[in-house]
DOVO-545542 format. One record per residue (C-alpha): x, y, z. Coordinates in Angstrom, 1 decimal. Layout:
% DOVO-545542
<x = X&y = Y&z = Z>
...
***
This chain:
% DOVO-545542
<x = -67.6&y = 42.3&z = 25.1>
<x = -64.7&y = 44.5&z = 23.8>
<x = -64.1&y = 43.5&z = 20.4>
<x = -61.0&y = 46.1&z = 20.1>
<x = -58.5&y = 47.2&z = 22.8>
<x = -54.8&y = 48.7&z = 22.8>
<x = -53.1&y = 47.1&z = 25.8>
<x = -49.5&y = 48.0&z = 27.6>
<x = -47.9&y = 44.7&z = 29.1>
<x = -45.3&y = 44.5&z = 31.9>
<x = -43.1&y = 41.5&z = 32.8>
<x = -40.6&y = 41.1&z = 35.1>
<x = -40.7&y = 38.0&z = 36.3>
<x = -37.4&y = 36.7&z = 36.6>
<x = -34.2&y = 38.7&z = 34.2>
<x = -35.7&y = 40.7&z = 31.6>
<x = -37.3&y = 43.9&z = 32.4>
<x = -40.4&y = 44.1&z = 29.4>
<x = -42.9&y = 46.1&z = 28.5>
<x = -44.8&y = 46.3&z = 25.3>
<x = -48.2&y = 47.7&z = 23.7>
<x = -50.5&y = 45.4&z = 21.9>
<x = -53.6&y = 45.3&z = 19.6>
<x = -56.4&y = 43.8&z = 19.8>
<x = -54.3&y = 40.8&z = 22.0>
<x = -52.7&y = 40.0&z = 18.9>
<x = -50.9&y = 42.7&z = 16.8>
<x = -47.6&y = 43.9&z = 18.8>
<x = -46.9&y = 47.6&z = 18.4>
<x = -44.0&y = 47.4&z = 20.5>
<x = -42.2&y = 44.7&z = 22.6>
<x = -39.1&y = 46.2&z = 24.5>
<x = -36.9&y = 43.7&z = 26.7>
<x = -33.4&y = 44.7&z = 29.0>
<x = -31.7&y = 41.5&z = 29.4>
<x = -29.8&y = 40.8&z = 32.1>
<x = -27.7&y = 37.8&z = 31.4>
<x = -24.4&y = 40.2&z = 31.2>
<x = -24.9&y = 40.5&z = 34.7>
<x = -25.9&y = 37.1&z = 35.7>
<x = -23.4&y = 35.5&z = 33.6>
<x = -20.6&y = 35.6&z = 35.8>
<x = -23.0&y = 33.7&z = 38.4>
<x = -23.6&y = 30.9&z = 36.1>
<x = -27.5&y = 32.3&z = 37.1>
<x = -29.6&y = 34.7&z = 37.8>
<x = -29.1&y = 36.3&z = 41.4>
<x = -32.4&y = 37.2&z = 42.8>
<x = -31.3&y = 40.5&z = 44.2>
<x = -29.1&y = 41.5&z = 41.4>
<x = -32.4&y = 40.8&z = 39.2>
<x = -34.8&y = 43.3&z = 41.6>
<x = -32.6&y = 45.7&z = 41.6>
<x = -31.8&y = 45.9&z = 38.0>
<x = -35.6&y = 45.9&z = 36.8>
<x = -35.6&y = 48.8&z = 39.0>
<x = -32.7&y = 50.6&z = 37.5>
<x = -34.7&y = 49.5&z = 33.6>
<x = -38.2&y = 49.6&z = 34.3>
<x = -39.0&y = 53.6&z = 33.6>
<x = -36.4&y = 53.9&z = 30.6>
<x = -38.0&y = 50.6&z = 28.7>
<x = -42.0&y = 51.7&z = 29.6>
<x = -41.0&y = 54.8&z = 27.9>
<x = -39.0&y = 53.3&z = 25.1>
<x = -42.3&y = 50.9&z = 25.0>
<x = -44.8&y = 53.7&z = 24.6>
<x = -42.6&y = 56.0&z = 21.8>
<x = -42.4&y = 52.5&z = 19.6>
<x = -45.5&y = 52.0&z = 19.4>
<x = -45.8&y = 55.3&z = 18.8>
<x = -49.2&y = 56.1&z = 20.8>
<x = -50.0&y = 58.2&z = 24.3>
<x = -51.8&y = 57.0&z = 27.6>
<x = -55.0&y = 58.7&z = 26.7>
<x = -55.1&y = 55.5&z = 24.0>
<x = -54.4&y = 52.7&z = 26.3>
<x = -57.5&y = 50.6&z = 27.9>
<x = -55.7&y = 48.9&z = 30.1>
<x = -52.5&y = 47.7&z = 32.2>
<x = -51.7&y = 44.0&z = 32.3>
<x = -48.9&y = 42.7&z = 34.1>
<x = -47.2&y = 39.6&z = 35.3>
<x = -48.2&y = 39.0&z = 39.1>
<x = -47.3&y = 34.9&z = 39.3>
<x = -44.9&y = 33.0&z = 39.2>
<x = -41.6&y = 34.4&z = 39.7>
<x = -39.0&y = 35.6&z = 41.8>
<x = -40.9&y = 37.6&z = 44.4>
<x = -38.7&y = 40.9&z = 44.4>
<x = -38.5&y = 41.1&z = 40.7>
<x = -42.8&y = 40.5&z = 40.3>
<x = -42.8&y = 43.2&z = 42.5>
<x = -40.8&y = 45.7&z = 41.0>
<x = -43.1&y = 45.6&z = 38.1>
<x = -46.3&y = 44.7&z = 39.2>
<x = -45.9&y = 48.1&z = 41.1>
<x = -44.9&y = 50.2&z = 38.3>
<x = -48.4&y = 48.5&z = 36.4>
<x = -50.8&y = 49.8&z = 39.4>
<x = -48.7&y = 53.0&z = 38.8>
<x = -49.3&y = 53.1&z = 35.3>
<x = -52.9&y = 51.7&z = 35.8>
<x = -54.0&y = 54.6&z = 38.7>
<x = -52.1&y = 57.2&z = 36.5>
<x = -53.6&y = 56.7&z = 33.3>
<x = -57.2&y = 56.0&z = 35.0>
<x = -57.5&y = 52.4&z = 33.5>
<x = -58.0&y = 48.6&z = 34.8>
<x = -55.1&y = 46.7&z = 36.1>
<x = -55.3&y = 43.0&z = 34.6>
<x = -52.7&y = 40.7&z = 36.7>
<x = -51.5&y = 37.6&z = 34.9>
<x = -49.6&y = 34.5&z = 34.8>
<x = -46.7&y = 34.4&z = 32.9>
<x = -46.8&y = 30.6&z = 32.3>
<x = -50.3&y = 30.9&z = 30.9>
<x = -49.0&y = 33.9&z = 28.9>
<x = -46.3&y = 31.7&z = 26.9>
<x = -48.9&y = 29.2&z = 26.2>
<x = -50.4&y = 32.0&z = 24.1>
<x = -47.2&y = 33.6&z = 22.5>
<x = -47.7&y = 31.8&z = 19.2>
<x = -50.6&y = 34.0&z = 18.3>
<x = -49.1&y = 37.1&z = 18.6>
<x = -48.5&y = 38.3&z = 15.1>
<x = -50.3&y = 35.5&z = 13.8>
<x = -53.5&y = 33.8&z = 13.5>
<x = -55.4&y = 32.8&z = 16.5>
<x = -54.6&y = 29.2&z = 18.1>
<x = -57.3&y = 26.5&z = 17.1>
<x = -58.8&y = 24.8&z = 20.2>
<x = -58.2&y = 22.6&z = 22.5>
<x = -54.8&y = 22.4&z = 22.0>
<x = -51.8&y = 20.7&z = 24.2>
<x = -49.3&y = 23.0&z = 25.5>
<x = -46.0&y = 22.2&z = 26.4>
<x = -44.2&y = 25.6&z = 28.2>
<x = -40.4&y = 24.9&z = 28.6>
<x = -38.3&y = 27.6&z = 30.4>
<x = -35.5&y = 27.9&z = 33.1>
<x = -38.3&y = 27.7&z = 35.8>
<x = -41.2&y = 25.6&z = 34.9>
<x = -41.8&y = 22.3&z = 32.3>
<x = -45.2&y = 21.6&z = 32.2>
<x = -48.3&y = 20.5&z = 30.1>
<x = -51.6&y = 22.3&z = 29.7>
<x = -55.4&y = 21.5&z = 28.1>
<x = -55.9&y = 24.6&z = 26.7>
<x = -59.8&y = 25.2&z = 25.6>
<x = -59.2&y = 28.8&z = 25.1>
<x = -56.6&y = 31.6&z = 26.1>
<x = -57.9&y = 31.8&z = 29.3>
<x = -58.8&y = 28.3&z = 30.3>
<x = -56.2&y = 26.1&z = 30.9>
<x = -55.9&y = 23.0&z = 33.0>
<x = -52.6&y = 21.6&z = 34.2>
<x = -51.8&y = 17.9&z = 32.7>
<x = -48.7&y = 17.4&z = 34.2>
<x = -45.3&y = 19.3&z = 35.6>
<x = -41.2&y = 18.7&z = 36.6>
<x = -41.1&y = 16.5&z = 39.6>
<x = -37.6&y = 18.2&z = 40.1>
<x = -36.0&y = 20.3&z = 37.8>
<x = -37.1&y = 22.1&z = 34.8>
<x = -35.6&y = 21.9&z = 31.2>
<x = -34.4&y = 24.9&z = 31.0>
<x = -32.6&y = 24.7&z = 34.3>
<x = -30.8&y = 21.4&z = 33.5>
<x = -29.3&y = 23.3&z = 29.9>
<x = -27.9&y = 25.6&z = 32.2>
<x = -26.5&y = 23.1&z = 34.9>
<x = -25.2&y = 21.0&z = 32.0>
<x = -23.4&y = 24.1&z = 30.3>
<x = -21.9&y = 24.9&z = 33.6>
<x = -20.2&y = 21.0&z = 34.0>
<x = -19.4&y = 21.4&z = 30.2>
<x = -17.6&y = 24.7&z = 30.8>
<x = -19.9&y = 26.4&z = 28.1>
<x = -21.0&y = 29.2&z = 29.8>
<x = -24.3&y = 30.9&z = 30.6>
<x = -27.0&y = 30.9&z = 29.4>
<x = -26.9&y = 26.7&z = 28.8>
<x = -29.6&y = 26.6&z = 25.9>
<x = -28.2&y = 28.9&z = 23.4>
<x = -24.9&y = 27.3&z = 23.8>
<x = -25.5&y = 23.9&z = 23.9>
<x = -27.9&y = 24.1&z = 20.9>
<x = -24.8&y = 25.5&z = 19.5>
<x = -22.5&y = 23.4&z = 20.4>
<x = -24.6&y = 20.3&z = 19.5>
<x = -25.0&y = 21.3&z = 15.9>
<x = -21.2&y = 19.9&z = 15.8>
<x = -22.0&y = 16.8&z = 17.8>
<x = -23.3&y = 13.4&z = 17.4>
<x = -26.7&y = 13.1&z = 19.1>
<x = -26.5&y = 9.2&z = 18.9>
<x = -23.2&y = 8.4&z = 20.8>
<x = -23.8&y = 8.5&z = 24.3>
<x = -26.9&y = 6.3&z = 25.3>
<x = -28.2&y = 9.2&z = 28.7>
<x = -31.4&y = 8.0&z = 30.5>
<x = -34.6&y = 9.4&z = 29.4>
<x = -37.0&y = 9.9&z = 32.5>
<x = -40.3&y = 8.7&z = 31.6>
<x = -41.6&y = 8.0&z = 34.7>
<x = -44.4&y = 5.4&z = 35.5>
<x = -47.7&y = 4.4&z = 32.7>
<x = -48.5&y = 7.2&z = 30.4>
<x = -47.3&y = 9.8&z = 33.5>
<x = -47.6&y = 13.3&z = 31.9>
<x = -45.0&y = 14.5&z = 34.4>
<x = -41.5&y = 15.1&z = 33.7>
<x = -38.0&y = 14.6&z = 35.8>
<x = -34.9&y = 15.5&z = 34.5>
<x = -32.3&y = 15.7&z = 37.2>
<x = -31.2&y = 11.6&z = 36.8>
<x = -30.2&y = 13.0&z = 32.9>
<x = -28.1&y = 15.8&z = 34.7>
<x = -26.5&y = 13.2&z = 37.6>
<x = -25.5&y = 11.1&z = 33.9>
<x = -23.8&y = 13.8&z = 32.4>
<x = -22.2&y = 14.7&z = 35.7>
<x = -21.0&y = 11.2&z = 36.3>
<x = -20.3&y = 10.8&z = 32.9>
<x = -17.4&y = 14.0&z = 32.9>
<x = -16.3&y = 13.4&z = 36.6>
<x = -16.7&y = 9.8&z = 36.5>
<x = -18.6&y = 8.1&z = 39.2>
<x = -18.9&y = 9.2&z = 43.1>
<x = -15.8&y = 7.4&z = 45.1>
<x = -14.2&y = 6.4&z = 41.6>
<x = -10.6&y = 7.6&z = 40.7>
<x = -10.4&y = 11.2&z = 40.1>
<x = -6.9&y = 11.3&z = 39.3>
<x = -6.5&y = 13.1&z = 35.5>
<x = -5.2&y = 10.9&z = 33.2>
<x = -5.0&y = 11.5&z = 29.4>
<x = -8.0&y = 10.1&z = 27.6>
<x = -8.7&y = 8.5&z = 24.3>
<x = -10.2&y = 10.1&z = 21.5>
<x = -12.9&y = 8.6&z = 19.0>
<x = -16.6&y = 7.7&z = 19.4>
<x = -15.4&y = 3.7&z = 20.6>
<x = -13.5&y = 5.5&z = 23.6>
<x = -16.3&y = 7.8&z = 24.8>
<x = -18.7&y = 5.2&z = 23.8>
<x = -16.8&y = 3.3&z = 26.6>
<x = -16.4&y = 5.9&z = 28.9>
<x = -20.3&y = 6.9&z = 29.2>
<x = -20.9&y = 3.1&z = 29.9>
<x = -18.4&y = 3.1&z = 32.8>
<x = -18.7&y = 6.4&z = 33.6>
<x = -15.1&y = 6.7&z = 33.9>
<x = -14.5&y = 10.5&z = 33.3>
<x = -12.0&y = 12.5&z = 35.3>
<x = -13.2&y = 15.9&z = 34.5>
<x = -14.2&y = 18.5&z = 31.6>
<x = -10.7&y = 19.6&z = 30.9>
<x = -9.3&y = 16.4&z = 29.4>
<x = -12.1&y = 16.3&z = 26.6>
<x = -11.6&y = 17.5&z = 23.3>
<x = -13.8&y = 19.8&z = 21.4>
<x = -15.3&y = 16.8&z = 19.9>
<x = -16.1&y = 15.1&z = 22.8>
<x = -17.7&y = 17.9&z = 24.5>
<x = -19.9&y = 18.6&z = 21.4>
<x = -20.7&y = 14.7&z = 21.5>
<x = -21.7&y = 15.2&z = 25.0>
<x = -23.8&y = 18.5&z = 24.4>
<x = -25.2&y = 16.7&z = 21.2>
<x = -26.4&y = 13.4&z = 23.3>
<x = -27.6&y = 14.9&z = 26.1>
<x = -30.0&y = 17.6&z = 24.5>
<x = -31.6&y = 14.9&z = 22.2>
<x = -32.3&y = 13.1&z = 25.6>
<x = -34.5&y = 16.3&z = 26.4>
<x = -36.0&y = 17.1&z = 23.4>
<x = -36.8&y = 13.1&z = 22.8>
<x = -39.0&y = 13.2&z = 26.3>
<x = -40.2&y = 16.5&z = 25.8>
<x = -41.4&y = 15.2&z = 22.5>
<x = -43.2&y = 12.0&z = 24.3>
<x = -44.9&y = 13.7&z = 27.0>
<x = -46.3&y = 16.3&z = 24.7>
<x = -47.4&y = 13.8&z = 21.9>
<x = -49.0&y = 11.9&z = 24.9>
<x = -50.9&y = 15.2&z = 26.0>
<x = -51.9&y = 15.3&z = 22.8>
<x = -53.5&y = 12.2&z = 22.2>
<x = -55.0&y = 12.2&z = 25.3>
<x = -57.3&y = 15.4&z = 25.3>
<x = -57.5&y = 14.6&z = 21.4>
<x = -56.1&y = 18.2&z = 20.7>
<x = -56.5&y = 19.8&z = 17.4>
<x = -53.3&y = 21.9&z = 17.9>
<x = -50.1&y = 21.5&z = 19.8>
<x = -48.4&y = 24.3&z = 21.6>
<x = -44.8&y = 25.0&z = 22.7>
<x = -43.5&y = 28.0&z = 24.2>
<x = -41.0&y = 29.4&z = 27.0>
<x = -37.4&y = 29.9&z = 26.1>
<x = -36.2&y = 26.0&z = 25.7>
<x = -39.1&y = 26.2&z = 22.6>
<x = -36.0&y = 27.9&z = 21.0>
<x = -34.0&y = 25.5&z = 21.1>
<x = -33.6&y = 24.3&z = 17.0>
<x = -33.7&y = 20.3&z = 17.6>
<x = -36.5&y = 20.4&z = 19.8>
<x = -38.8&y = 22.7&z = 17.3>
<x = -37.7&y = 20.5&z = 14.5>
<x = -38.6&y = 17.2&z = 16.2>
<x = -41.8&y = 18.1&z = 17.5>
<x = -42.6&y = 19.3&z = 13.7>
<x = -42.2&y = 15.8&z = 12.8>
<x = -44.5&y = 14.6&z = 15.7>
<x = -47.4&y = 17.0&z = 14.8>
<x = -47.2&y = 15.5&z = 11.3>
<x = -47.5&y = 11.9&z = 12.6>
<x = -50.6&y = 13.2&z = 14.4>
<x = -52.3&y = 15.4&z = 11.9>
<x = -52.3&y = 18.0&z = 14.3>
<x = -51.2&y = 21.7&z = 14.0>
<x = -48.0&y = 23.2&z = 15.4>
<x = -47.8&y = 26.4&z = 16.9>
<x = -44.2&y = 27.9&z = 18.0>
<x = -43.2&y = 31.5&z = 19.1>
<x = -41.1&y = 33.5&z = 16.7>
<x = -37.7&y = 33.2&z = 18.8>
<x = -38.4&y = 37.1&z = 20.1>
<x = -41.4&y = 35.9&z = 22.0>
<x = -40.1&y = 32.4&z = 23.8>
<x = -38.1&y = 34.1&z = 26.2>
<x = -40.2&y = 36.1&z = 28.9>
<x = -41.8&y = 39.4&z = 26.9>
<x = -44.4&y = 41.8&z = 27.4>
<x = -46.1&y = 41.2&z = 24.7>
<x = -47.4&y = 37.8&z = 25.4>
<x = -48.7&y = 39.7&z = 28.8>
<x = -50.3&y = 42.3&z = 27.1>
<x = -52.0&y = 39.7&z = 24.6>
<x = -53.5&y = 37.5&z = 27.1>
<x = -54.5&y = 40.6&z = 29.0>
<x = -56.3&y = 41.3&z = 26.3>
<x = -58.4&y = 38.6&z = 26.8>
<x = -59.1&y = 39.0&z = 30.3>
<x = -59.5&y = 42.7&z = 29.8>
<x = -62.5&y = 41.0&z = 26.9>
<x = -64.0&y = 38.8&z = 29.8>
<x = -64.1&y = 41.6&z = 32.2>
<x = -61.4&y = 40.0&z = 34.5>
<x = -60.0&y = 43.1&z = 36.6>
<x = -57.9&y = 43.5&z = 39.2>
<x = -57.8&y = 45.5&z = 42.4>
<x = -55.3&y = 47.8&z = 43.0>
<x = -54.2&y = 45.3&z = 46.3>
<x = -53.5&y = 42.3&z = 43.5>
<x = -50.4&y = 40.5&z = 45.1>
<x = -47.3&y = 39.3&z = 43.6>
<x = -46.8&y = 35.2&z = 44.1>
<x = -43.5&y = 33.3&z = 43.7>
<x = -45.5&y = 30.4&z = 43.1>
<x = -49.0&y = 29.6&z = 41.0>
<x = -52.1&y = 30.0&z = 42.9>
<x = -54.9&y = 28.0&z = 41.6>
***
């Protein structure tokens, strides 16, 4: 077993471009990320050829800019990990290639990893290690799912979206709010001016003690609830202010569009619906919890940002007497270094990879 290790991380699986080097799979000598929202933004989302394209326009400056931070040369590295699954398949492949070129250059193993798994173990980087087993929620534009996690490298799936992710319905919901993109910064924003109470949206919970999660009836409520309901007067009229009036109008569903709300209104809105999310993500999670008896709860993925929802679940691993383990913001969205520190142990475990290892859109068990 390799008690000590220096590994260099690559991630490209969706809009960030990432590389970093990291310690021991826990101290982060360097974590470089090129966004790309600027150039989704426009979209309303990320453009899957737009996003290949520009990880192959980043990829060589931010390995370089990587390696200089951290301040160390390829003759120290012991090995290359890199996200291989899930993803958007041009953008896995634009780095999963440059890590077998990195890997073959610098004469060391390739270590291919799941990026999913990877933000299940983003809290203990630059921190202490995670106690086990532990429940981990992982939140993001792509995936909302629950984990048994018995150590960094073993992890069973508990439950996932039936439909669509977290992350994906901030966005969709900024978009019908006029908020712009990305939805979870803004909306958690916005909120902070909002009262989370007002509106009464559905909260998915599906059937029993279902670890699985749906969110696209809360989306269809919001919807219906600015553009009223389908085959329902669309004509604009001037509405009434004050939490009686919109009180009113989310029970009938009697909106005529996103223009004729005020500012107050719309924060309302944004307010309402995310304490819908984080209020079910908080349930399935404390469920998870309970059920595998877990000593620590996880969150991570870029919704585990999102200040209500890290706040809430504070209060629920107090009620439990469990621990709580967030990312610092800089590692919830997609990183490097949460690659390079599960890597690490792979790399530990002696889990290589050829140099044929193939990129997957989706999770191969």
């Amino acid at each position: 077993m390799t008690e000590s290790a220096l590994i260099f991380g690559v991630e490209s699986s969706c809009d960030e471009t990432s590389c970093a080097v990291v310690a021991d799979g826990r101290r982060v000598l360097s974590n470089v990320v090129s966004s790309q929202i600027d150039l989704h933004a426009r979209f309303g989302g990320v453009v899957p050829e737009l996003a290949s394209r520009a990880h192959i326009e980043a990829i060589n400056t931010v390995i370089e800019r990587a390696m200089n931070q951290a301040n160390v040369s390829p003759d120290q590295i012991d090995a290359v990990a890199v996200t291989c699954q899930p993803g958007l398949i041009g953008s896995l492949l634009v780095g999963l290639m440059a890590a077998k070129t990195l890997a073959w250059t610098w004469g060391v193993p390739l270590i291919g990893v799941n990026h999913v798994y990877a933000h299940a173990y983003s809290p203990a980087l630059d921190a202490e290690p995670v106690e086990y087993p532990a429940a981990a929620l992982i939140c993001s534009g792509g995936h909302t799912a629950l984990y048994r996690c018995d150590s960094p490298r073993d992890l069973e799936l508990l439950g996932s979206t039936i439909d669509d992710a977290a992350g994906e319905v901030f966005d969709k919901v900024a978009c019908i709010l006029n908020l712009g993109y990305p939805g979870g910064p803004v909306i958690d924003r916005v909120a902070g001016n909002g009262d989370p109470a007002l509106l009464d949206f559905p909260r998915s919970l599906l059937k029993g003690d279902s670890l699985d999660f749906s969110f696209s009836g809360l989306k269809t409520a919001v919807l219906y609830h600015v553009n009223g309901q389908p085959g329902g007067s669309r004509k604009p009229r001037r509405r009434k202010t004050g939490p009686h009036a919109l009180r009113q109008a989310a029970q009938s569903g009697a909106g005529h569009g996103i223009e004729h709300f005020t500012e107050q209104e719309i924060a309302d809105v944004a307010a309402s619906f995310q304490q819908a999310v984080v209020e079910v993500l908080c349930v399935k999670l404390r469920r998870a919890a309970k059920q595998i008896a877990a000593r620590t709860m996880i969150v991570g993925g870029g919704v585990s940002a999102n200040s209500a929802l890290r706040n809430a679940l504070q209060v629920e691993a107090d009620k439990l007497g469990c621990g709580l383990r967030m990312p610092p913001l800089s590692y919830c969205v997609d990183n490097a270094a949460m690659i390079a520190g599960l890597g690490f142990h792979y790399f530990q475990a002696g889990k290589i990879d050829a140099y044929d290892l193939p990129a997957r859109a989706t999770v191969r068990r």
